[in-house]
C-alpha positions, 0 to 999 in steps of 0.5 A, spaced: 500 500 500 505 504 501 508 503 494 502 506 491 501 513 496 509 514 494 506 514 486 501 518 488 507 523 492 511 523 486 504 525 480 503 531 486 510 533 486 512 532 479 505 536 477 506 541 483 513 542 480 511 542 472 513 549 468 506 550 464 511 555 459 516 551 458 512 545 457 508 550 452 515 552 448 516 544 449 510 543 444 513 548 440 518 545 438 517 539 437 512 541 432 517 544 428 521 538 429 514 533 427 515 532 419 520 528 416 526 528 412 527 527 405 531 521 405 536 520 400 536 514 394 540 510 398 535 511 405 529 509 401 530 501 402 524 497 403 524 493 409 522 487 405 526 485 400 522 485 392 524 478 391 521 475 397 514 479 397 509 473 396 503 479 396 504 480 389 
């Protein structure tokens, strides 16, 4: 029982430490770093190998 009240301490402690600007400037960020890079000829490899497909 002790195990799950430390857990809930932790949820608390973390939330009453939590920086609502710099979780927002974090979601930021991230979305500018969501999209794709372009991958070059030779990074464009299937993951299965053409002569080994059975679906075609």
């Amino acid at each position: 029982m002790s195990h799950i009240d430390n857990d809930r301490s932790d949820i608390k402690q973390a939330a009453e430490q939590a920086d609502s600007q710099k979780i927002a400037k974090n979601l930021e960020d991230e979305q500018k770093s969501a999209t794709p890079k372009t991958l070059s000829e030779d990074e464009q490899t299937s993951f299965i190998k053409e002569e080994l497909r059975t679906d075609k």
